[in-house]
N, C-alpha and C positions, 0 to 999 in steps of 0.2 A: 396459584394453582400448581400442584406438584404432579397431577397424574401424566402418565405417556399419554401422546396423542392418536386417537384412534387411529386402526391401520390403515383405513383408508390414504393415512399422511404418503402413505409410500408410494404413492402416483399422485402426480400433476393432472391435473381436468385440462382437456386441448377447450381452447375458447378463440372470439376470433381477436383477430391483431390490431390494435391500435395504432395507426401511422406505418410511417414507413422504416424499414429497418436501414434502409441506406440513406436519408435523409438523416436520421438521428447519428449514424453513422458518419456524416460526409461533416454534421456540427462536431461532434468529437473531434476530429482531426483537421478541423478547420488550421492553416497555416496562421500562430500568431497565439493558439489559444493559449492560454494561462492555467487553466485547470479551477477544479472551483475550492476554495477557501474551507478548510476544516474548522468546525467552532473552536473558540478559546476556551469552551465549559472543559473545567477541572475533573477529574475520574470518577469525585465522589459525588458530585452535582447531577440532578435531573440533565439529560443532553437528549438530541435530535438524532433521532433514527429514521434510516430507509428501509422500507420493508418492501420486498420486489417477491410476490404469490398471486398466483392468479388462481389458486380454487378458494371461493368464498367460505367456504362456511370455515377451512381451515385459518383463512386470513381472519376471520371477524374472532373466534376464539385467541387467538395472537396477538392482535391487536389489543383486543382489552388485557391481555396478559403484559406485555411489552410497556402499554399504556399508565400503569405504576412505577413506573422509572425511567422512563424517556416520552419523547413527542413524539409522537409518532408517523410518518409520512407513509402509504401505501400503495402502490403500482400493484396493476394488474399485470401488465408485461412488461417486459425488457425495454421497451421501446419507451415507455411512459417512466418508468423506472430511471433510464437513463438521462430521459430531459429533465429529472429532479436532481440525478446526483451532478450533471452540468450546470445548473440553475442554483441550486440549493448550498446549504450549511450544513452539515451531517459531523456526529460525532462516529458516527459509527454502519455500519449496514448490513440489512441479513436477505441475501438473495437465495430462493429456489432455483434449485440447478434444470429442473424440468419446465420448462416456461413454453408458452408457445411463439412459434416466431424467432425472437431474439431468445435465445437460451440463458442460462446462468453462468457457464463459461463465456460466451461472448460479449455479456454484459459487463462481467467483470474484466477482458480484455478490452472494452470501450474504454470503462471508467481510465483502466493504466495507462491507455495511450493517450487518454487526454491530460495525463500528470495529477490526476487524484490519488492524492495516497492516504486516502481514508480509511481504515479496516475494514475489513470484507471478510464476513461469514457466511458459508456456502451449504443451505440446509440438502442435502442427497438421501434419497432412496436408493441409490447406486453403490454397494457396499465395498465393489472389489478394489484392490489396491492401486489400476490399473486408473480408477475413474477418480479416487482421490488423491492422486497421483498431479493426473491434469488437470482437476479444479485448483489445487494450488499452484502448479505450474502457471494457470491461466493469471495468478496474480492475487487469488485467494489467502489471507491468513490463517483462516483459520475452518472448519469443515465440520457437522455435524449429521450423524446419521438416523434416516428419519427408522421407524418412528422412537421419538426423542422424550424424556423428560423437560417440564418448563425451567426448572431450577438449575438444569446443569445448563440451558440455552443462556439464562439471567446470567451465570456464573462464566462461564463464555465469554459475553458479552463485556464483561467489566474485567476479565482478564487482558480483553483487547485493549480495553481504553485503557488501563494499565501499564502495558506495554507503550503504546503510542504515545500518552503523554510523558514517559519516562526520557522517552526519547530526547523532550525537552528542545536543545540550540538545534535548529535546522538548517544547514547549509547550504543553499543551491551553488554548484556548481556544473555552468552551462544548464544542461535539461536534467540534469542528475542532483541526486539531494545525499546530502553525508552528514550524519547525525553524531557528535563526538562522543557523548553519552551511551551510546550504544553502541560504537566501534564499526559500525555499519554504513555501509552505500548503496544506495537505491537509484538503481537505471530509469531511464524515461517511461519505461511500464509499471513500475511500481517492484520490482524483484529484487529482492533483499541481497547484496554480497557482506560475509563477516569480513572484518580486517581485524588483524593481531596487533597488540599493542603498541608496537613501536610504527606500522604501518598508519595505524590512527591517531598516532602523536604526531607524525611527518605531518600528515594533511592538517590535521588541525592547527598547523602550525602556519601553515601556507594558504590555508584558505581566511585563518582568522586576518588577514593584511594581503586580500587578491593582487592587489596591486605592486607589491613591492617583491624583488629579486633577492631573493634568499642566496647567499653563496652557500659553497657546500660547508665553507666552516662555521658558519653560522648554524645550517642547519646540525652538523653534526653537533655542535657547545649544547643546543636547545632538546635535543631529542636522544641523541646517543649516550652510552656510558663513557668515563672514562678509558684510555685503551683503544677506542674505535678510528677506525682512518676515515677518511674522505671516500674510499672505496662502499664502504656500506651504506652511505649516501646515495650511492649512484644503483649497489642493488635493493635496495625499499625502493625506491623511485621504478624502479621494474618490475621488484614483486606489484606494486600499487597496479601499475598500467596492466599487466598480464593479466590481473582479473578484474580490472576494468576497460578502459580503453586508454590507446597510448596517448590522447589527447587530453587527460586527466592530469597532467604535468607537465606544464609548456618548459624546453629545454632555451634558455636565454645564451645563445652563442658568448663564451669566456666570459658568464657573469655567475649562471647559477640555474633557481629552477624558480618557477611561481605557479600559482595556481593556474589550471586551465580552464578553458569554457568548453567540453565536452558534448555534441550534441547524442 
C-alpha cells in the first residue's frame, strides 16, 4: 500500500491504560537487568517488529502493511508496549509519540535505560524542530512525520536494520557498547557518540584483549604513524574519556592503559 494515511493519523485517540506505568518502569531499571537480546535476522530476512499505536483502526491498516515483511507484535500503550520490548526479540520498532499514559518519548527512554539498543522509529504528528529534536534526544533513531506514505515507512524501516547490522562486532564495555565498524559508542541509554579514526583504532585495540595492559609503546607501534611520541597516547586516551567518561580507560600506575568497565 503506497497511499498517505488518512489525516486522522495526525492525532493519537486517548484510551484507557493498561497496567501501571511505574511498575513497568521499576522492571526496566530493575538493579542487575541485562536488557533484552536483539534477533540475529540479517537485514534482508523477514524479522520481528514492535509496533507501540493505540488508535485501532490506524494500527489494523499498519499492521497488515508491516505484516509483509516482518512479524509483527502490537501494543496498544507504552505500558504493554514496554513489557514486549523487555520480554521480547525485536529486529527493529516503530512507536507513536502520542500514546496514552506512557508516551512515545518515555517508552523509548524506558527501553534505553534498560540497555536495549534496538532501533527506534518515532511516528509524530508534532512537526516542530523543537519535538523532533527530543524524540531523538529521548534515544529515538530515527523520526517519521505523520501523515506518512507506507513506502517511505518500509524504506525507513530497512535503512535502520541496515545501519544496526552494519554495526556488526559489538563491544560491551562496562554498561556502554562500542561498535568498531562504525567508530561509534553507545552510553547506557542507547545515545550514539562518533569517534575519529585513530580514537576508534586506540579502543579497538584495548577492548579486543580487556584484560591485558597495553603500555604506551605498545599502543603507539599498533595505532599511531610513524613520527608519533608516547605523548599522543596519553592525549587519544583524553580525547576518548572527554566525550565519554574518564572511566572508559583504566590508567595502570607505570604500566600503561586497559580497557575500563564504565558504568
Amino acid at each position: 500500500m503506497s497511499s498517505a494515511i488518512a489525516d486522522r493519523v495526525s492525532g493519537g485517540a486517548s484510551g484507557p491504560v493498561l497496567g501501571s506505568s511505574q511498575s513497568v518502569l521499576a522492571e526496566a531499571t530493575a538493579p542487575g537487568r541485562k536488557g533484552a537480546r536483539v534477533s540475529q535476522i540479517g537485514p534482508g530476512e523477514r524479522g520481528a517488529l514492535l509496533y507501540v499505536e493505540d488508535d485501532p483502526g490506524i494500527a489494523a491498516i499498519t499492521v497488515e502493511v508491516l505484516s509483509d515483511a516482518y512479524e509483527v507484535t502490537h501494543a496498544a500503550t507504552g505500558e504493554d508496549g514496554l513489557r514486549h520490548a523487555l520480554n521480547g526479540r525485536f529486529d527493529v520498532m516503530v512507536v507513536d509519540r502520542r500514546l496514552p499514559g506512557m508516551d512515545g518519548v518515555a517508552f523509548i527512554r524506558a527501553v534505553r535505560t534498560a540497555r536495549i539498543t534496538t532501533p527506534v522509529l518515532m511516528l509524530t504528528a508534532l512537526g516542530s524542530v523543537e519535538d523532533r529534536v527530543s524524540g531523538l534526544d529521548s534515544g529515538a533513531n530515527d523520526y517519521l512525520i505523520k501523515p506518512f506514505d507506507y513506502e517511505e515507512l518500509l524504506a525507513r524501516l530497512r535503512a535502520l536494520r541496515r545501519a544496526f547490522h552494519a554495526d556488526g562486532d559489538r563491544r560491551p564495555l562496562g554498561e556502554w557498547t562500542f561498535t568498531p565498524a562504525s567508530q561509534a559508542l553507545y552510553d547506557p541509554t542507547g545515545y550514539r557518540i562518533a569517534l575519529t579514526a585513530t580514537e576508534s583504532a586506540l579502543l579497538e585495540l584495548l577492548s579486543g584483549s580487556p584484560e591485558h595492559v597495553f603500555s604506551r609503546e605498545e599502543i603507539l607501534a599498533s595505532v599511531f604513524r610513524d613520527g608519533e611520541t608516547t605523548s599522543s597516547v596519553d592525549t587519544y586516551v583524553h580525547y576518548i574519556r572527554r566525550k565519554s567518561t574518564r572511566d572508559m580507560i583504566e590508567t595502570v600506575r607505570a604500566r600503561g592503559y586497559r580497557a575500563g568497565r564504565p558504568s
